[in-house]
KOLKOLTI-374147 format. One record per residue (C-alpha): x, y, z. Coordinates in steps of 0.001 Angstrom, whole numbers, padded with zeros to 6 digits, always signed. Layout:
XYZ ...
END
This chain:
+000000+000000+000000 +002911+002956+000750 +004799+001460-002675 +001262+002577-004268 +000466+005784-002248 +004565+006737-003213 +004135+005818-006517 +000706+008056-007020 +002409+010454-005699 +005565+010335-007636 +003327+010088-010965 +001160+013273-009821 +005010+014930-009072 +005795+014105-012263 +002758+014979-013994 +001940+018464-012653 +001695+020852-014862 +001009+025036-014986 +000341+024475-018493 -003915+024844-018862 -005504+022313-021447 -008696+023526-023013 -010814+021388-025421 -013722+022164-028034 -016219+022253-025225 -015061+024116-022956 -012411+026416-024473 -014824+029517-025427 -016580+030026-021805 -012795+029186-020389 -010872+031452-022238 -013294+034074-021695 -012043+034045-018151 -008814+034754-018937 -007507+038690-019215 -004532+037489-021271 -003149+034419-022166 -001046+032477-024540 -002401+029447-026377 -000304+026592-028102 -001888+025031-030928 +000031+021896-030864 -000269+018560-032037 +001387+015217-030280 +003403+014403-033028 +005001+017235-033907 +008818+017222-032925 +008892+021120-032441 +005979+021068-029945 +007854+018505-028354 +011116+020296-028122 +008985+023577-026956 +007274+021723-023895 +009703+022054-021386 +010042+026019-022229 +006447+026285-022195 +005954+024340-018963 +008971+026702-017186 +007271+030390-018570 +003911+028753-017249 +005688+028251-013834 +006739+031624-013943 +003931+033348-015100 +001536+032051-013207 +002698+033842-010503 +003233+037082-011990 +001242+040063-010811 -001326+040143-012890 -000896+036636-013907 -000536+035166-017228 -001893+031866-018209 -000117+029644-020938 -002778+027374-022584 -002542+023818-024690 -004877+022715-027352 -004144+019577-029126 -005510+019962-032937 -005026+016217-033098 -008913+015988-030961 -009679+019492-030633 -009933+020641-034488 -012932+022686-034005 -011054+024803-032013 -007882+025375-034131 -009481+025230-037367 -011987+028423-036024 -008539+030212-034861 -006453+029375-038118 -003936+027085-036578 -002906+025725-039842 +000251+024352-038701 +002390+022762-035429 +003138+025031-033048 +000543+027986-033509 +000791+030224-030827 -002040+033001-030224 -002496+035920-027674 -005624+036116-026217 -006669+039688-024703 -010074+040782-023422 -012113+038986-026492 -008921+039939-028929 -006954+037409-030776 -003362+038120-032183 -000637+036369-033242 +002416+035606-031345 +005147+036386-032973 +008621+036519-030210 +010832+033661-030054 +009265+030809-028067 +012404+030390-025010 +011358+030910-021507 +012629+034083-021122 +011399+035344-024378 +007998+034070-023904 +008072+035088-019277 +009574+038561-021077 +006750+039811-023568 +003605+038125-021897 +005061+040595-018813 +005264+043256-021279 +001927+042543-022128 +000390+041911-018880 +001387+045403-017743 +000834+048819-019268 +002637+049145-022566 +003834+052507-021064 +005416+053132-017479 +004154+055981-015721 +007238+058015-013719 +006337+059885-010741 +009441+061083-010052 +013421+061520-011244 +014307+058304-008939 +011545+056582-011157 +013412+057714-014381 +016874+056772-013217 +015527+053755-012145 +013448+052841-015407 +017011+053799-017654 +018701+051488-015322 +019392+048277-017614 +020816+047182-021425 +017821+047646-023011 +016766+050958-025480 +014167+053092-023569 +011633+055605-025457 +010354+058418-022687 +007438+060130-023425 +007611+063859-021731 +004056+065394-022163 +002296+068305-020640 -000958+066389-019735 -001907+062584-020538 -005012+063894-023036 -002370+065719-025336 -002378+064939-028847 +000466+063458-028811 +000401+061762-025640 -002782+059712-027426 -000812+059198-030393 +001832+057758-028181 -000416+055230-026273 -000720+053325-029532 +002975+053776-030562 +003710+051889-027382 +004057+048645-028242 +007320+046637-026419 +006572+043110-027604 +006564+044290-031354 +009239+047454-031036 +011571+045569-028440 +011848+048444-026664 +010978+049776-022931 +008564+052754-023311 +007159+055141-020452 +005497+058514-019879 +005722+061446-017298 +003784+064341-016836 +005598+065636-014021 +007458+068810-013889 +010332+068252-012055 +011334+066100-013898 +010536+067851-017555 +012693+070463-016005 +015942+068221-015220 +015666+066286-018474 +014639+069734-020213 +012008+068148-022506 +008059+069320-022287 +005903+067651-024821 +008651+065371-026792 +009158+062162-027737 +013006+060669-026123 +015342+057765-027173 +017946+056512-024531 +020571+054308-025730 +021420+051807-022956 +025007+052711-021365 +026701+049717-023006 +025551+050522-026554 +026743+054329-026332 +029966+055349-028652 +031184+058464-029617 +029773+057874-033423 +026398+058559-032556 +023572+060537-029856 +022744+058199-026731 +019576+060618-026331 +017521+061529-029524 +014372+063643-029490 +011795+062811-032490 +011539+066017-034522 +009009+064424-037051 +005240+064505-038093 +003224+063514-035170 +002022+060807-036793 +001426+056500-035472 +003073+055227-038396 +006239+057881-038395 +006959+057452-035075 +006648+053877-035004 +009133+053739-037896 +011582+056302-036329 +011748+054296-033222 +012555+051192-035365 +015243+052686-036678 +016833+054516-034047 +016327+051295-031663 +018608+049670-033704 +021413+052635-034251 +024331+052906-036529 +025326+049628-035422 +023738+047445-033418 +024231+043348-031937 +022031+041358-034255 +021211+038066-032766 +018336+035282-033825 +015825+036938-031625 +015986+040547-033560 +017394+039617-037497 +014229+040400-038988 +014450+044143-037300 +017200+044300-039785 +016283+045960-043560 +018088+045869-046087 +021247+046442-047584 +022638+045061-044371 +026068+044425-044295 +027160+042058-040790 +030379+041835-039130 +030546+038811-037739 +033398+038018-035180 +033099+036758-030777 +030778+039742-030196 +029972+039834-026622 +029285+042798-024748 +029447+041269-021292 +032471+038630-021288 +034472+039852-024065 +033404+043633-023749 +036685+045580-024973 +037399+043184-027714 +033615+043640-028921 +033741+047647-028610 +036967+047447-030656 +035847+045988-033686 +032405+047504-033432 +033880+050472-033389 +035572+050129-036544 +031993+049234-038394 +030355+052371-036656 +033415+054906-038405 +032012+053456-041545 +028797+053214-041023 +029282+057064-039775 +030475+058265-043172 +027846+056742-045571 +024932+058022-043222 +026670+061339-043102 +026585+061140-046843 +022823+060390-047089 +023018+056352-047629 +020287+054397-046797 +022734+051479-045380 +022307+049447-042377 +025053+047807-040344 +025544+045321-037633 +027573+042842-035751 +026334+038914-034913 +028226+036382-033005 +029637+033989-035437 +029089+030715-033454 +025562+031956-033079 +025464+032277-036979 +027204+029051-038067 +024479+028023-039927 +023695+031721-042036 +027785+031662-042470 +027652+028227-044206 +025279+029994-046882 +028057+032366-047218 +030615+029528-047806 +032807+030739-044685 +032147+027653-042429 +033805+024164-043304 +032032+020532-042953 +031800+018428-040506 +029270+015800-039883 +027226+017119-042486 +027310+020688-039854 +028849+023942-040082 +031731+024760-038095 +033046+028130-038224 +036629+028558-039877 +038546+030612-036868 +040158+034332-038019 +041942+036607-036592 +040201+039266-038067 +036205+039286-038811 +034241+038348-041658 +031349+040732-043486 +028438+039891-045291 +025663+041317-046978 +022538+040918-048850 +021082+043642-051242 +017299+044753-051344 +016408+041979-053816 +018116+039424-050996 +021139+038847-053422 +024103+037360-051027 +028068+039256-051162 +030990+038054-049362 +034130+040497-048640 +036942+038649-049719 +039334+041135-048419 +040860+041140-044965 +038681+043392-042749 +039625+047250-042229 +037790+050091-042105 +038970+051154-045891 +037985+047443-047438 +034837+047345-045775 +033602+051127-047347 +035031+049373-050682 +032618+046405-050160 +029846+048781-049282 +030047+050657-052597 +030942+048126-054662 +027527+046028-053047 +025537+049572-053831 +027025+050230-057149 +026001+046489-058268 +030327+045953-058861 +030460+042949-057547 +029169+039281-058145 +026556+037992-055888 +027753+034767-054032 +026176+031747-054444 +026719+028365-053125 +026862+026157-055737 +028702+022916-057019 +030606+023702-060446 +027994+023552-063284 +028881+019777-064773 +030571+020104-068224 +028266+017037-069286 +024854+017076-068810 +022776+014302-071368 +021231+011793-069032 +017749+011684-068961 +017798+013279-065940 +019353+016479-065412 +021935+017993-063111 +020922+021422-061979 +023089+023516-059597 +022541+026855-058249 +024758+027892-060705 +022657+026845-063410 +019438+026483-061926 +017836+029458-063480 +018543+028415-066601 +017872+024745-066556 +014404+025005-064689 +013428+029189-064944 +014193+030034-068453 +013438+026655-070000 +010280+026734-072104 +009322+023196-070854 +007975+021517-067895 +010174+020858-065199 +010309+018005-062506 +013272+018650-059965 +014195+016489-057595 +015796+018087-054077 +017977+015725-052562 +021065+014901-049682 +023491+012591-050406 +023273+011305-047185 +019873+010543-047045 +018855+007053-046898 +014931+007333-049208 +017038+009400-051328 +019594+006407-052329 +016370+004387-052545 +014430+006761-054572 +017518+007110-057091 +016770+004241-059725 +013224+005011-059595 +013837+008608-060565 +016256+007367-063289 +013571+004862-064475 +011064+007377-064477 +013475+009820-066415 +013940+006917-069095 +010034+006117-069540 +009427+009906-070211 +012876+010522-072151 +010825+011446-075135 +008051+014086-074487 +009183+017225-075895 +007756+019688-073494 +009323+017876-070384 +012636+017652-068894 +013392+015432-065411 +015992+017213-063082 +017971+016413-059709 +019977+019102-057342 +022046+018487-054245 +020358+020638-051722 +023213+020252-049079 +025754+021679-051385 +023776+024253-053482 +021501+027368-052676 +017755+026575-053232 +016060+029186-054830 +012884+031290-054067 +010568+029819-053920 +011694+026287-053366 +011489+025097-049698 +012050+021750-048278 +011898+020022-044590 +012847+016756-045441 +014340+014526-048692 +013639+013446-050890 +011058+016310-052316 +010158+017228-055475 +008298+020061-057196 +006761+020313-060693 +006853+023624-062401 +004631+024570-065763 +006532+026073-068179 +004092+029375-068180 +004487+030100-064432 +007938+028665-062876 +007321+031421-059710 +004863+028644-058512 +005725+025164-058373 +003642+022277-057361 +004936+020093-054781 +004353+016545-054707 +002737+014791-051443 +002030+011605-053012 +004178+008003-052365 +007246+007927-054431 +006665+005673-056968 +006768+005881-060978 +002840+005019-061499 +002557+007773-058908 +004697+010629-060698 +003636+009914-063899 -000023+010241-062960 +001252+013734-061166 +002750+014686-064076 +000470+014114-066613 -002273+015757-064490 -000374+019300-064239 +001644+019026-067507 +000825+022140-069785 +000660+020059-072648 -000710+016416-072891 +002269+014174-072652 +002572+012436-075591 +002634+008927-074183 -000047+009394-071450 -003226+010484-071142 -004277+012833-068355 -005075+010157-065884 -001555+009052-066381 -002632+006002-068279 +000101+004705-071473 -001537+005464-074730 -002150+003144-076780 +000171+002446-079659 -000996+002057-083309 -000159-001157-085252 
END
């Protein structure tokens, strides 16, 4: 009897969770209870629900006892569909904010901290209201940018307009308001709009404090503080890339502010007395520095990692490496040593369209006859893009176990169909060449079919991979009938 009572309890131990599961029944009258919560759309199988779990389960733990609390919800759209089908969970994890009746989409990286971070930020008033100087000191105390709003009375114009600027989940920065005049007199601002750089950003390249001095206006506002959030040069890490527009050019070297401080100012200074000149001059150019072990896998697309078990590993230098992708998402590599004067070289050769975009690519093959194909991204526009036939390509590792399977089926099927004139079979190594837009893949083998009249949209294939199967795909979205088989995919029948 105490093995069983130990054991029951163990299993509850193990069992407990602060992680609320709703169902079809009961999730509307439920989540009507709720001020604000998160829901996970999730389903059992998925392996990135299952790697999220234990993140979700420690944020619930922590957020269940925040002040107000914040509730972190499960439905499984395995048994529930009802339910994510009504909120548009069309794929594993969805996650959705839930506020007063309002549904929006969560968009901040799911780790514990990210997710304990902005359901805080949401819990509480998008804007902090100061009372006094202690409050501001206080509030500018940490490594995060700040926006202050200074206003003569909380029904200004622009103190309205401000309420819906304030927004720290989406703008990733701290915002907060005053009305008070002691403290409009020591800061010296009265109706204004302020952006404090955090101490361990500042340099001597740029303003730690900037006052808006635009339209009062939602949208310019909003886009000022995007910009100025980020500075002349600012850490990008995998949490705040997509802040980034381009032309961004990245430094990447052991950027670390906290262990590794001086060496991290040294060579961030260097980017900032470039990317000081071309904003003097009027460039639109952005700039930043990323941690290149944090980037292995973005560096590999650059061809600056090497190998190993099929997984980037960065190439140690004693100097960094830059990047940089254009405004049509085209990929350059400096191939000088850094310095200040080579990187304002790269810059405006990158602007001034002087330099050829990198790709990763195997060397185009010198032979290419077989019935099927060899496209690399090299050659891949002009084999598949530009080709005034139908196209079947086959993405594929080396490595990959179907793949070596699905070879002399794909050769087979290359052979049957040798002859139609307004089809051509083709293979490309996705581990070693660049996919193009908009070709995606999550596993190998996968193919796509592309009609000659509109390449921009491919058809992917879900079926079994078999012949019988691809022909009958095939000869279903062919432009043309093929000339052996009928739509259905059935072989004609040959005259005597």
């Amino acid at each position: 009897m105490k093995l069983l009572l130990c054991l029951t309890s163990f299993i509850l131990l193990v069992f407990a969770s602060d992680v609320l599961y709703y169902s079809n029944k009961d999730f509307v009258e439920n989540i009507s209870t709720q001020d604000l919560a998160l829901v996970e759309f999730f389903a059992p199988w998925c392996e990135d629900c299952k790697r999220i779990d234990p993140l979700y389960e420690d944020a619930a733990r922590i957020l269940k006892n925040n002040d107000p609390p914040v509730s972190l919800i499960k439905v499984d759209c395995t048994v529930d569909t009802v339910t994510c089908v009504q909120y548009g969970a069309q794929h594993y994890p969805t996650f959705k904010v839930m506020r007063n009746g309002e549904v929006e989409d969560y968009t901040g990286p799911v780790t514990t901290a990210e997710l304990v971070k902005n359901m805080k930020y949401m819990a509480g008033p998008a804007s902090k209201e100061l009372k006094t100087v202690e409050d501001v000191e206080k509030f500018l105390a940490h490594d995060d940018y700040s926006v202050i709003g200074f206003f003569r009375n909380n029904k200004s114009d622009l103190a309205k307009i401000y309420r819906k600027v304030a927004d720290p989940v989406k703008l990733k920065v701290l915002f907060a308001h005053t009305t008070e005049q002691d403290i409009k007199n020591k800061y010296n601002y009265n109706n204004d709009i302020v952006l404090f750089q955090p101490k361990i950003y500042q340099n001597v390249y740029e303003e730690p404090i900037r006052k808006y001095d635009g339209e009062a206006s939602t949208q310019k506002i909003t886009e000022w503080i995007q910009k100025q959030s980020l500075g002349l040069c600012s850490e990008r890490t995998n949490e705040n890339a997509k802040r980034f527009k381009k032309p961004l050019f990245v430094v990447y070297y052991d950027v670390n502010f906290f262990l590794n401080k001086d060496h991290t100012i040294y060579w961030r200074n260097r980017v900032l007395e470039v990317a000081k000149k071309f904003h003097d001059a009027g460039k639109d150019v952005n700039f930043a520095i990323s941690h290149h072990k944090t980037f292995e896998p973005e560096l590999d697309l650059f061809g600056l990692t090497e190998k190993k078990n099929r997984k980037p590993v960065f190439v140690p230098r004693d100097k960094p490496v830059v990047t940089a992708r254009d405004t049509r998402e085209r990929k350059y590599v400096m191939s000088d040593e850094f310095s200040e004067e080579n990187l304002a070289k790269f810059v405006n050769d990158v602007l001034e369209d002087r330099i050829e975009q990198y790709l990763l690519s195997d060397p185009i093959p010198i032979s290419n006859d077989e019935p099927v194909k060899v496209a690399v991204a090299r050659n891949f526009d002009e084999i598949v893009n530009k080709n005034e036939k139908d196209v079947l390509v086959e993405f594929y590792a080396p490595w990959c176990k179907q793949c070596t399977i699905f070879e002399p089926k794909y050769k087979e099927l290359a052979e049957k169909l040798k002859d139609e004139p307004d089809l051509i079979i083709v293979k490309m190594d996705a581990t070693t060449n660049e996919l193009p837009k908009p070709y995606e893949y999550s596993k190998y083998p996968i193919i796509y079919f592309a009609r000659k009249g509109n390449k921009n949209n491919p058809k992917l294939y879900l079926d079994i991979l078999e012949i019988d199967g691809l022909i009958k795909f095939i000869a279903k979205e062919s432009t043309n009938e093929l000339k052996g088989y009928t739509r259905k995919g059935t072989m004609r029948k040959t005259e005597l």
